[in-house]
VOZA-902056 format. One record per atom (N, C-alpha, C, O): x, y, z; residue in three letters. Coordinates in steps of 0.02 Angstrom, whole numbers, plus 50000, padded with zeros to 5 digits. Layout:
N
XYZALA/...
This chain:
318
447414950350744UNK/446774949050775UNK/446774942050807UNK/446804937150771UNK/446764941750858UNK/446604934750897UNK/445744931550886UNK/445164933650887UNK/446214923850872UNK/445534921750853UNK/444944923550897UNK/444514927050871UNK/444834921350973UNK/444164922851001UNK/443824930051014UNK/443404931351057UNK/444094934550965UNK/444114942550973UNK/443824942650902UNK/443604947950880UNK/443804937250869UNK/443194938150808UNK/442704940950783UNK/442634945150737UNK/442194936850836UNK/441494937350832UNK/441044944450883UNK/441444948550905UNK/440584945450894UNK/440274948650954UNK/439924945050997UNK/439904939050983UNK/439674946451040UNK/439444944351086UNK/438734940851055UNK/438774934851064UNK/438304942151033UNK/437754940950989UNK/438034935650957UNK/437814930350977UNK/438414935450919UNK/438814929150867UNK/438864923650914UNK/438594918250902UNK/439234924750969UNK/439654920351029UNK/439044915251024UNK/439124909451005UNK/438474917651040UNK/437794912951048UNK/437554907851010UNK/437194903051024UNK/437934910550931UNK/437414906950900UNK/437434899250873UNK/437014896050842UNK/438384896750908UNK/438314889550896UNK/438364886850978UNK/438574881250993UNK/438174890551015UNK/438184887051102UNK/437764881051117UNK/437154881651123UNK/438064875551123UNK/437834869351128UNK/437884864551079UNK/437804858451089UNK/438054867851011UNK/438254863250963UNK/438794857750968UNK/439384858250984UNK/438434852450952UNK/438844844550967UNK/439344843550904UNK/439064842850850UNK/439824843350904UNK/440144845050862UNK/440874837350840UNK/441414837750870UNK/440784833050803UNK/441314828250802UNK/441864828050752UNK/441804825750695UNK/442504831050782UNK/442894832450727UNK/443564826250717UNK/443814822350758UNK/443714827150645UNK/444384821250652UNK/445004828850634UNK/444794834550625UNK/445624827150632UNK/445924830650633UNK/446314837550642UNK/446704841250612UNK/445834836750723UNK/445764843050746UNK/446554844550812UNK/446494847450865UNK/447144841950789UNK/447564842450806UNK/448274846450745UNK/448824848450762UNK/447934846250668UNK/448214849450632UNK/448294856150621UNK/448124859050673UNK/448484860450574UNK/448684866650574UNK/447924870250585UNK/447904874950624UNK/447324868150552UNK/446944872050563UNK/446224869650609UNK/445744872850630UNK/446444861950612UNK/446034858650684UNK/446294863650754UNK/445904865050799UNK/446964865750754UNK/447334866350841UNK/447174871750846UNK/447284874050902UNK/446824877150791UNK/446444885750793UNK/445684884050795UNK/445354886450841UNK/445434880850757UNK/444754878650781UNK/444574875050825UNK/444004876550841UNK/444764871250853UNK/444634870650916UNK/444404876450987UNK/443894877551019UNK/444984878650987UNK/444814885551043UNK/444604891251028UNK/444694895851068UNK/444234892350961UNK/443894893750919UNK/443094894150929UNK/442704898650944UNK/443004885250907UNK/442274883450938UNK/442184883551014UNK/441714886951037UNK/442574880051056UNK/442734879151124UNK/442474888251140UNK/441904889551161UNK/442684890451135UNK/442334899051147UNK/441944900051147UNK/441654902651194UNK/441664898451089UNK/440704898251058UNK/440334894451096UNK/439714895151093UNK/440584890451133UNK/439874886051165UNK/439954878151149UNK/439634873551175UNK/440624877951083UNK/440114871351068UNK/440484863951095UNK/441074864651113UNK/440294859151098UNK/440304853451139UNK/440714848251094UNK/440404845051052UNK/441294847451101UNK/441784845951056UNK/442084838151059UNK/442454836951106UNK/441944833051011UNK/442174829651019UNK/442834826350954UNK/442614824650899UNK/443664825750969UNK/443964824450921UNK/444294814950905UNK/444574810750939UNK/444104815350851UNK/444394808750843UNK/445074807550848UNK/445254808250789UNK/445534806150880UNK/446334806150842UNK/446544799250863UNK/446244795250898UNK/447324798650827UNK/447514792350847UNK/448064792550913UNK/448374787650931UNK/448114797950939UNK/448524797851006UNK/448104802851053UNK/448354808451055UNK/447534802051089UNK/447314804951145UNK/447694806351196UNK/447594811551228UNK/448134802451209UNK/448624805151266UNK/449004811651256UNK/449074816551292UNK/449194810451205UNK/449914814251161UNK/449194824251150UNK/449344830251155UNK/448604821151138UNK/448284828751131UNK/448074831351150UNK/447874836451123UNK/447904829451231UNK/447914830651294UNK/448274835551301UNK/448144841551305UNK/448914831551305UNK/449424837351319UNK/449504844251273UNK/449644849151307UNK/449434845351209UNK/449454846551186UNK/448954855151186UNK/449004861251183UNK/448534850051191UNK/447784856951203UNK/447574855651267UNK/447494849751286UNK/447444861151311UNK/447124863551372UNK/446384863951364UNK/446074868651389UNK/446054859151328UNK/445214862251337UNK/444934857051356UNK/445264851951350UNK/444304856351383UNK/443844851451398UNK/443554848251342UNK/442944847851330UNK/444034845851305UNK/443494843751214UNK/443784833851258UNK/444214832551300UNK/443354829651223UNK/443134823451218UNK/443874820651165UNK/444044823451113UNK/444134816151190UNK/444644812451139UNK/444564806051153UNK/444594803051207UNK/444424803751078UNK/444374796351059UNK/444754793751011UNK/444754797050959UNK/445134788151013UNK/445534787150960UNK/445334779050910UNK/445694774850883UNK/444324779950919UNK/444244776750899UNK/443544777550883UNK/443254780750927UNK/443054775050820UNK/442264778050828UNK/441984771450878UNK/441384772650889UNK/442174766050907UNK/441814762150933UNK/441664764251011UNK/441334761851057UNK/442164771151001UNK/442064773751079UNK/441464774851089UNK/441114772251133UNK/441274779751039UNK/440444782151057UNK/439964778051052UNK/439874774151006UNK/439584779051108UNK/439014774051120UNK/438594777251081UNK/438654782351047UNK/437974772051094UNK/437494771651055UNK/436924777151079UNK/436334777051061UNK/437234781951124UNK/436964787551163UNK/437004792051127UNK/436524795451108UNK/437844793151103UNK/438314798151088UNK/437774800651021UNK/437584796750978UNK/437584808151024UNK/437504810450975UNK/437884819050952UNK/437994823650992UNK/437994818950888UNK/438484825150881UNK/437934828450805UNK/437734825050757UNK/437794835950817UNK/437414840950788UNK/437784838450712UNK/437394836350669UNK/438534838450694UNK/438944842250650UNK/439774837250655UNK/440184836750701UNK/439764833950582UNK/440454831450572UNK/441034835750543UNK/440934837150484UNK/441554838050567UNK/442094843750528UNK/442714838150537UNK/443014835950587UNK/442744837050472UNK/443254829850444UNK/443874832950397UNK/443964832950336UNK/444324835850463UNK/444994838050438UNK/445504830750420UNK/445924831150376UNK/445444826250446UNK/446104822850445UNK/446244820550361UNK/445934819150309UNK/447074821550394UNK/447564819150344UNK/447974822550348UNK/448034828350367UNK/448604815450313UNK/449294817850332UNK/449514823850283UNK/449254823750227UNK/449994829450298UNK/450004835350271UNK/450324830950216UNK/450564825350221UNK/450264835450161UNK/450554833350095UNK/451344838450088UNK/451684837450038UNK/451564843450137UNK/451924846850128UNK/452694843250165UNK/453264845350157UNK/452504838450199UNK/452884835150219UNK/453444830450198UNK/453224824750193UNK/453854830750190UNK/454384823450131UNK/453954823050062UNK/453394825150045UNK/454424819750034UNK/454454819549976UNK/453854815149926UNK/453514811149958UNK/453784815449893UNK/453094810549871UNK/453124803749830UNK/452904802849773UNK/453514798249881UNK/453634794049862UNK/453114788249858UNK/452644789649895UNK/453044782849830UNK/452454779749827UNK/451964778149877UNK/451354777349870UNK/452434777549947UNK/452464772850000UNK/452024782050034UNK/451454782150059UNK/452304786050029UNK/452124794650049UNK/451144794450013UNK/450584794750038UNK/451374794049956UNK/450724792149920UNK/449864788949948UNK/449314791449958UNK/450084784349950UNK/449714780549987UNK/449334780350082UNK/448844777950112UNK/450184786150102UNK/449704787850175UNK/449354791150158UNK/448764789850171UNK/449514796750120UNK/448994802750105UNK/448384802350089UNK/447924805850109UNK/448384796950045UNK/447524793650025UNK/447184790450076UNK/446654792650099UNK/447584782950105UNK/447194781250150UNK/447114786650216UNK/446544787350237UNK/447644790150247UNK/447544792550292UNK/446814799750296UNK/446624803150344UNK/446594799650230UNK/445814805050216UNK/445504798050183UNK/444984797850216UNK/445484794950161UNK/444994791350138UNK/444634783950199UNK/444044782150200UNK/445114781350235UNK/444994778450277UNK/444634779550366UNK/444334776150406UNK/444984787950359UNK/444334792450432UNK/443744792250377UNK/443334787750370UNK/443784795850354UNK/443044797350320UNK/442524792050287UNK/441924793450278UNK/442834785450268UNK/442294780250264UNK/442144776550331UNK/441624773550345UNK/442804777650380UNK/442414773750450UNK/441954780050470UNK/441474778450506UNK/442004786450455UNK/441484792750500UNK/440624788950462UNK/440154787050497UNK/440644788850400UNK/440244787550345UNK/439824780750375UNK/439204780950379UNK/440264773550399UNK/439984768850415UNK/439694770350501UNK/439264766550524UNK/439914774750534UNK/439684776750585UNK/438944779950602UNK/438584780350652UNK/438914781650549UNK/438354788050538UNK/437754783650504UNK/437154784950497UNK/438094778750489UNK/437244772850444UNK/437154769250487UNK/436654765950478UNK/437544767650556UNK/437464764250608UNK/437144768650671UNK/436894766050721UNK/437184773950661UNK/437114780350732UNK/436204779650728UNK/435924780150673UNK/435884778850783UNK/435314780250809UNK/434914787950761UNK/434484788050717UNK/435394794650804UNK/435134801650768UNK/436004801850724UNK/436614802050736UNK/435634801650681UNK/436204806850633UNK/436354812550644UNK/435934816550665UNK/437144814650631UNK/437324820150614UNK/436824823650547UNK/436614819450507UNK/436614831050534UNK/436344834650498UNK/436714836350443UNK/436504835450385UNK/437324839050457UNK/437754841350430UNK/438564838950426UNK/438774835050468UNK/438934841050382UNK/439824838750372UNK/440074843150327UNK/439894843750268UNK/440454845850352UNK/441114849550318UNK/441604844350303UNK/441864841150349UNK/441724843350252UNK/442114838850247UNK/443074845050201UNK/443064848350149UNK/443514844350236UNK/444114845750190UNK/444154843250124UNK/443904838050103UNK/444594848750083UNK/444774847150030UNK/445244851549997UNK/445374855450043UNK/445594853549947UNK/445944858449939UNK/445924860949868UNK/445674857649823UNK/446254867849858UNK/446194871349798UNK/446564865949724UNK/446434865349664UNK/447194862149784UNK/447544857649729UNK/446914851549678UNK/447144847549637UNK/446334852049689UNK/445914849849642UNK/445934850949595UNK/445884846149556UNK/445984856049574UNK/445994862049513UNK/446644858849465UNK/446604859349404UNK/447204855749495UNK/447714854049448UNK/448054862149430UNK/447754867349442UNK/448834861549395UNK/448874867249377UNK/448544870849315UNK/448484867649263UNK/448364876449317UNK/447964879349275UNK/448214887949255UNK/447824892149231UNK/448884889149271UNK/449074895349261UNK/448914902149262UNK/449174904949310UNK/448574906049224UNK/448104913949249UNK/447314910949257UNK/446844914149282UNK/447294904949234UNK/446454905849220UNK/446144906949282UNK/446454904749330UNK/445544910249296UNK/445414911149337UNK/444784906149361UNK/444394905049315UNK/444634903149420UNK/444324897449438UNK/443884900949475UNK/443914906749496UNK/443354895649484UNK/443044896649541UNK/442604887749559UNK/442884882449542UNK/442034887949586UNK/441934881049624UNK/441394876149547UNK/441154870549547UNK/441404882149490UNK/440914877349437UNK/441554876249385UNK/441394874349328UNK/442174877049398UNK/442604875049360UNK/442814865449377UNK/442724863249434UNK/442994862449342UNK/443184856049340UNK/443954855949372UNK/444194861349389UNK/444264851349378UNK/444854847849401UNK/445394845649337UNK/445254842149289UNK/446044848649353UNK/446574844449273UNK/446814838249308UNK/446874838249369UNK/446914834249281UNK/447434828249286UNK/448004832649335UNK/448184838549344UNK/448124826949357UNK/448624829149432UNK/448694824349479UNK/448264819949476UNK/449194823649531UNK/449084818249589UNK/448564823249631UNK/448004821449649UNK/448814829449643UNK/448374831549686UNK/447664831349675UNK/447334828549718UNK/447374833749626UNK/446814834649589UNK/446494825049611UNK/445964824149639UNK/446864820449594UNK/446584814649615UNK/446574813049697UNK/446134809849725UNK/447164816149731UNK/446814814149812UNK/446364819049829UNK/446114817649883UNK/446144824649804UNK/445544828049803UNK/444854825549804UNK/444404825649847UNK/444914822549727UNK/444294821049697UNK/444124815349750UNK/443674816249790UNK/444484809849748UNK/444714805349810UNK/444184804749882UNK/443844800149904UNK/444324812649906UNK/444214812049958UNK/443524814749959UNK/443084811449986UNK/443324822949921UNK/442714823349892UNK/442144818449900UNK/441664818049938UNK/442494813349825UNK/441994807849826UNK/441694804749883UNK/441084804149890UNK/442144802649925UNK/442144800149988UNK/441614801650025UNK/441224797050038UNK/441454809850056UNK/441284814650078UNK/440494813950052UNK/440004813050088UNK/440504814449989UNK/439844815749968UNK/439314810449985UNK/438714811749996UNK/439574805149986UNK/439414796949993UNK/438894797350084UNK/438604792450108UNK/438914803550112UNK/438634805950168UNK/437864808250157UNK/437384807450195UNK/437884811850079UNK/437124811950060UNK/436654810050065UNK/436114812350083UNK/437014801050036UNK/436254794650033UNK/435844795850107UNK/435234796450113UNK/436434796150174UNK/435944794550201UNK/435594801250249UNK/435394800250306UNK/435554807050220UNK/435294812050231UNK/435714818950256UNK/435484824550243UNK/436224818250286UNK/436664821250306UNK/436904829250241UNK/437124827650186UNK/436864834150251UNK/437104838150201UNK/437804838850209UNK/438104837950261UNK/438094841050140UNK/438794841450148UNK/439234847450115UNK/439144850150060UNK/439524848250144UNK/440174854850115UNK/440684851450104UNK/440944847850147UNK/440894852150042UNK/441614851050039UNK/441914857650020UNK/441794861749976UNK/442474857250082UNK/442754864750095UNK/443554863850048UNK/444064861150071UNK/443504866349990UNK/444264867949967UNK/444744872049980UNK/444754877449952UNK/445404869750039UNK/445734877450056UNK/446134878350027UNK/446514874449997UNK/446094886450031UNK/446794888550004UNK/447344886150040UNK/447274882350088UNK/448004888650018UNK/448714890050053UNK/448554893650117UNK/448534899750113UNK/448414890450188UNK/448214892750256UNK/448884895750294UNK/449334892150316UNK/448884905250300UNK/449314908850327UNK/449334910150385UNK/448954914950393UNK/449544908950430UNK/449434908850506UNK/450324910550527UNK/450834909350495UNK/450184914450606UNK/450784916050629UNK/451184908750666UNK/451774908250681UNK/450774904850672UNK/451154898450700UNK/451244892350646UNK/450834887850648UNK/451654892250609UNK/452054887150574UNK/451794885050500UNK/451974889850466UNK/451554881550466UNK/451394881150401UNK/451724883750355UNK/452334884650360UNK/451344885350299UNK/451894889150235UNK/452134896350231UNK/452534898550190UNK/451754900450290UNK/451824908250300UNK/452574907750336UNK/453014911950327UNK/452664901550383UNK/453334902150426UNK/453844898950378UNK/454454899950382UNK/453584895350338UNK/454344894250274UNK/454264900450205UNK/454694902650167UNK/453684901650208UNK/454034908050143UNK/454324913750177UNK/454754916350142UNK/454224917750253UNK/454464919750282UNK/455164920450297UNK/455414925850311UNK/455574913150292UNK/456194913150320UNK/456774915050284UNK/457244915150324UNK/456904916150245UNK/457484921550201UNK/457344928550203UNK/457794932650206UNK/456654930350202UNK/456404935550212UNK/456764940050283UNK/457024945650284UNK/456664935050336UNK/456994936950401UNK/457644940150397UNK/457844944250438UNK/458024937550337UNK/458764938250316UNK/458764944350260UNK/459234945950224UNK/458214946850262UNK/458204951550222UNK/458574950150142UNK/458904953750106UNK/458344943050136UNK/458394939150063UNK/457754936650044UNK/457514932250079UNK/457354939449979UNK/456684939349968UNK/456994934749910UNK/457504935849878UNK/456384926949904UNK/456654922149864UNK/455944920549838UNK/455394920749865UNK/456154918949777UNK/455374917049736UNK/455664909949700UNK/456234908549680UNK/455004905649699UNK/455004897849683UNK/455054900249590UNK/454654904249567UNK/455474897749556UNK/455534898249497UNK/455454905249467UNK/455704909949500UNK/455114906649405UNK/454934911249384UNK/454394917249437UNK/454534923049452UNK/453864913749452UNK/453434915849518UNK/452794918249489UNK/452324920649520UNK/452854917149408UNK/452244919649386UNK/451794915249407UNK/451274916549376UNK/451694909649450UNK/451094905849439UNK/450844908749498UNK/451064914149519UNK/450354905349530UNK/449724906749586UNK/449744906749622UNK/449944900949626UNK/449704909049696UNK/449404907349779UNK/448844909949791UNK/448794915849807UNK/448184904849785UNK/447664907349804UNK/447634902949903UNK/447534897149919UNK/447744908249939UNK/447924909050019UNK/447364911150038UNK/446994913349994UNK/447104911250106UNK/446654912650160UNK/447164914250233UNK/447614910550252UNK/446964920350263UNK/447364919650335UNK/447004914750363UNK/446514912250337UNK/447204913450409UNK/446854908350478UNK/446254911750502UNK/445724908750496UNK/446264917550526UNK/445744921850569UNK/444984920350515UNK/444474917950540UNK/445004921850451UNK/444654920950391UNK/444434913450391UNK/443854911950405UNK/444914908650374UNK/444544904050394UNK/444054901550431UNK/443534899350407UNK/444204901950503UNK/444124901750556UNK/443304904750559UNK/442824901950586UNK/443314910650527UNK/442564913450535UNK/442134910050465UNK/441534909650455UNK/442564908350434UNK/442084903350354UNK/441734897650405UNK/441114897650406UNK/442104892950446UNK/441694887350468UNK/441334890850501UNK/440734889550494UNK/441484895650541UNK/440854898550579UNK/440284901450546UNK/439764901250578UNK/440284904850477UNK/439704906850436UNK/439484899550421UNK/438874899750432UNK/439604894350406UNK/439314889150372UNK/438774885450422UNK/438204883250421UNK/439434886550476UNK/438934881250531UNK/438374885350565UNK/438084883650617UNK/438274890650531UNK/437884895650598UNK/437174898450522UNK/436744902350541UNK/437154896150451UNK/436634897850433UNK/436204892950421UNK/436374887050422UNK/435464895350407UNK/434954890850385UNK/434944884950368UNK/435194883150315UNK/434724881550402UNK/434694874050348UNK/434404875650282UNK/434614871550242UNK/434104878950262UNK/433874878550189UNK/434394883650148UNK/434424883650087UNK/434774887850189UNK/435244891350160UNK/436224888250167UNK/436754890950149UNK/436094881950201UNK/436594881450169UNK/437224877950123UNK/437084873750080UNK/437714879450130UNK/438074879850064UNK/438254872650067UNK/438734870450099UNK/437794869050030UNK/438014860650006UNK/438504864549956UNK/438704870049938UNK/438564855549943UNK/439174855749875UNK/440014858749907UNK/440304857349959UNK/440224863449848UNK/441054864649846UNK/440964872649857UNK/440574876649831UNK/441494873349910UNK/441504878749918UNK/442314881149924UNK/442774878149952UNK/442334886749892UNK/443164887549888UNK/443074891949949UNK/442664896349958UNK/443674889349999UNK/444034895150053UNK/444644897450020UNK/445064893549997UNK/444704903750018UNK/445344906449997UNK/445104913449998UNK/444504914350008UNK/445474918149989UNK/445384925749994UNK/445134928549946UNK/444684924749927UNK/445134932849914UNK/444654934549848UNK/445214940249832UNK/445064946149820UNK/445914937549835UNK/446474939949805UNK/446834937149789UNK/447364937949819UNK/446814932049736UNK/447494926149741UNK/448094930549700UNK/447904934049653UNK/448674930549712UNK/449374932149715UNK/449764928449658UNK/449574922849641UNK/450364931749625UNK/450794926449599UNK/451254924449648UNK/451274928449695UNK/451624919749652UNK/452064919649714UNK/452494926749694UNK/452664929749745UNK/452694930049632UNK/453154933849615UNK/452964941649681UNK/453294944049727UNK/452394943049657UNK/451874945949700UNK/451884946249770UNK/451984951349802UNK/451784941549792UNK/451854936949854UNK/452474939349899UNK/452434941149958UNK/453164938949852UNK/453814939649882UNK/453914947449877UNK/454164950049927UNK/453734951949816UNK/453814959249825UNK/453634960649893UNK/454034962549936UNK/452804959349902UNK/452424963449963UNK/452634962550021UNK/452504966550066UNK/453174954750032UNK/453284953750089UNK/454084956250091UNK/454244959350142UNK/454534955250045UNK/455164961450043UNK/455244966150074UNK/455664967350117UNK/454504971850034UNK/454514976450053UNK/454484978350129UNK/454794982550162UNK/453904973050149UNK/453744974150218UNK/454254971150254UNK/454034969650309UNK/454994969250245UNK/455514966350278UNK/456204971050287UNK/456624972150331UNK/456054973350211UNK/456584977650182UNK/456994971950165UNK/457444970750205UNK/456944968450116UNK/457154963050080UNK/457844968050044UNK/457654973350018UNK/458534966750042UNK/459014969750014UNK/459124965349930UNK/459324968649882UNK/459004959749924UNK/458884958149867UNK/458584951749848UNK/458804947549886UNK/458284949849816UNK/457854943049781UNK/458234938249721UNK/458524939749669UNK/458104931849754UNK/458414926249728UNK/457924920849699UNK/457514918249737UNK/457964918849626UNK/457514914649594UNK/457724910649603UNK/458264909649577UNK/457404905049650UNK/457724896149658UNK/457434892249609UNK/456854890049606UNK/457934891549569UNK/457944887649486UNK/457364880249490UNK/457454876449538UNK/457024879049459UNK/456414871549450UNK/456884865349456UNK/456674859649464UNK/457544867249450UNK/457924860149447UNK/458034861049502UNK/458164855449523UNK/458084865449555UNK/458584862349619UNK/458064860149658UNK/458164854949690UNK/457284863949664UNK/456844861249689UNK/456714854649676UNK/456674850449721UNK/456614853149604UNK/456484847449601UNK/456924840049620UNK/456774834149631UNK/457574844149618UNK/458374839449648UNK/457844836949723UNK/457554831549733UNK/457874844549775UNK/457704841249838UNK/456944837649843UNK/456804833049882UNK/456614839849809UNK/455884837849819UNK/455374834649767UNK/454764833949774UNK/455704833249724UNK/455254830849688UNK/454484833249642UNK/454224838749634UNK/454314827549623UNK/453604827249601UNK/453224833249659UNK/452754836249634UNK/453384834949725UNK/453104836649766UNK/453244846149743UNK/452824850549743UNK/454004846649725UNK/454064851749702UNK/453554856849627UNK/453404862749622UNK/453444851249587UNK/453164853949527UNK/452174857049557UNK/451804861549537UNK/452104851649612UNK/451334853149621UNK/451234858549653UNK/450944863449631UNK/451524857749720UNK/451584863349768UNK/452114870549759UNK/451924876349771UNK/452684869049738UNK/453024875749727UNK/452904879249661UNK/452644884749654UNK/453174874549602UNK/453184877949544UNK/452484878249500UNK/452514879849440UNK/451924876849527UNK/451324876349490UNK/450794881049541UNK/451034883549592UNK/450274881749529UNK/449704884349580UNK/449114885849528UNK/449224884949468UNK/448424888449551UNK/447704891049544UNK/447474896049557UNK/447334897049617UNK/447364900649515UNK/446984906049505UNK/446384904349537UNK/445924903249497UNK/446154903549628UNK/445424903749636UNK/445174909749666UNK/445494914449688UNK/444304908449662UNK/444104914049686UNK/443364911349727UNK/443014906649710UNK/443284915249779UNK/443034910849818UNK/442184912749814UNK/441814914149862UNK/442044912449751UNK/441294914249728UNK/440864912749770UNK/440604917949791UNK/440614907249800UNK/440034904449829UNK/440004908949888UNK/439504912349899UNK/440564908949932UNK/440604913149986UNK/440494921149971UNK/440204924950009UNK/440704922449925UNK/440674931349905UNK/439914931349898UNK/439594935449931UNK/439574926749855UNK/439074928049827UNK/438394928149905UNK/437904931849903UNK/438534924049958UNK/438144921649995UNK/438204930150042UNK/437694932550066UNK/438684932850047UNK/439024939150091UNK/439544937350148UNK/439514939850204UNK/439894933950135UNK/440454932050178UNK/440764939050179UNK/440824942550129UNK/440934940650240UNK/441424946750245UNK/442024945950290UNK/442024945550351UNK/442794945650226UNK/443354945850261UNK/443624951150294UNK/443484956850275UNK/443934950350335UNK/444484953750384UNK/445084954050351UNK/445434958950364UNK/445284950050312UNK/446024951050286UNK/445814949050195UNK/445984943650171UNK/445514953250164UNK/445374952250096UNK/446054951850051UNK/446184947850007UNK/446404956850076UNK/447124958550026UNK/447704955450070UNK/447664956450131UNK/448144952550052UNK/449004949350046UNK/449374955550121UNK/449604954350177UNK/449204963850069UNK/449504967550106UNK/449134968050183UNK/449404970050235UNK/448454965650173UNK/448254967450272UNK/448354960250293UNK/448374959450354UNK/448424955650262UNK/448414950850303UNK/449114950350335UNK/449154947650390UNK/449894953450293UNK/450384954450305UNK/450424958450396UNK/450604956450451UNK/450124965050369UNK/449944967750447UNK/450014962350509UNK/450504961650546UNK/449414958950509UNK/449344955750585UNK/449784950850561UNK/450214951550604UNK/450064945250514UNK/450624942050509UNK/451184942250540UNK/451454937850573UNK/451404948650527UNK/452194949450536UNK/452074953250610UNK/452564955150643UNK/
């Protein structure tokens, strides 16, 4: 399903004109929302630190600033959607790795924050990112958004950034903090590296594989910001909201369904030591650990997915 083949025509309407100021809308799931909203109507402005470089990059008429002192004292935006930060899937998690990751979400989001106590009309609203790795590992239990956080690095650049986020309250602004799952998309992320042995018709699972992937396709996503930003002000979803599918997977799971759908000739367990040889601390959070979530708030409100199960989201995947 292509993203702008989403909605209906009726839908198309209902964020047209929305002023919209996003940071990190050059990442895996900024570079789909974008032409996303851009469809809908809405009036897009992104923060980044190379405007030139995202220009090129994206073909749309959206606003690039690589700074908040750009916007004047004119500039007003409906809605803050505060993706940035550096991927955590990237190198290894060395101290120096550490530290971009924090400042690079904690430092957009307190200059968005000091912007917004200075801005004439406030933004109403903020989606602010965040991810399932809050949760810490937690093995079968099953989670949802009134469960707490374990000790963890991740679980702390979470809480981290959260905190951050919420700090938008005092001055009237409502807020979402959006926790994602593992984001599956046909262009690059973790669907195009668990994919690639697969291609070889070698189905490989991270350790044992009993632990978790609680995942969301892209298309799913994609329509979550659009339910959020498109209901009631009195209906909507402050606080934590889990994005993820309302099927989380073991990776063991994970690698059968996609085998099958490859014709995988046989499966290989890559041992916790070799991962951890190449990758580290980075290995135990992201490969060999995961969260049982479930994406209650959204089920409960009537969110309705397109790709609920592993096996349809596989469909338009592959």
């Amino acid at each position: 399903m292509n993203p702008e083949t989403v909605a209906t025509g009726n839908e198309l309407a209902t964020l047209r004109g929305r002023r919209i100021l996003i940071t990190g809308g050059t990442g895996l799931i900024g570079s789909a929302l974008l032409p996303y909203l851009h469809e809908r109507g809405c009036d897009l402005c992104v923060l980044t630190r190379e405007p030139r470089a995202a220009r090129q990059r994206v073909s749309l008429p959206v606003r690039w600033v690589d700074h908040l002192g750009a916007l004047g004292s004119d500039d007003t935006y409906d809605t803050i959607i505060n993706l940035a930060g550096e991927s955590l899937a990237e190198g290894r998690w060395t101290e120096a790795k550490k530290r971009r990751l924090f400042s690079s979400r904690l430092d957009t989001t307190n200059a968005l924050l000091a912007w917004v106590k200075r801005a004439q009309r406030k933004p109403d609203y903020i989606i602010s990112g965040s991810a399932v790795g809050f949760y810490g590992s937690r093995s079968t239990e099953l989670l949802t958004e009134a469960d707490t956080g374990r000790a963890s690095f991740g679980h702390s650049l979470c809480a981290a950034w959260e905190d951050a986020a919420e700090q938008f309250a005092a001055t009237g602004v409502a807020v979402t903090r959006l926790r994602f799952g593992v984001v599956f998309t046909r262009h690059g992320g973790a669907f195009a590296q668990l994919r690639k042995s697969f291609d070889f018709r070698l189905a490989t699972v991270m350790g044992d594989g009993c632990h978790y992937c609680s995942w969301i396709h892209i298309n799913d996503l994609l329509s979550v910001f659009e339910f959020l930003l498109t209901r009631p002000v009195e209906q909507r979803l402050v606080g934590v909201v889990n994005a993820t599918a309302p099927e989380p997977l073991t990776y063991r799971e994970l690698a059968r369904q996609l085998a099958n759908a490859k014709s995988a000739l046989t499966t290989v367990h890559l041992p916790p030591w070799l991962l951890r040889l190449g990758l580290g601390e980075m290995a135990d959070e992201l490969l060999l650990q995961g969260q049982r979530v479930l994406p209650a708030r959204l089920q409960q409100a009537g969110f309705d997915y397109s790709y609920a199960t592993f096996n349809r989201a596989l469909d338009d995947l592959l």
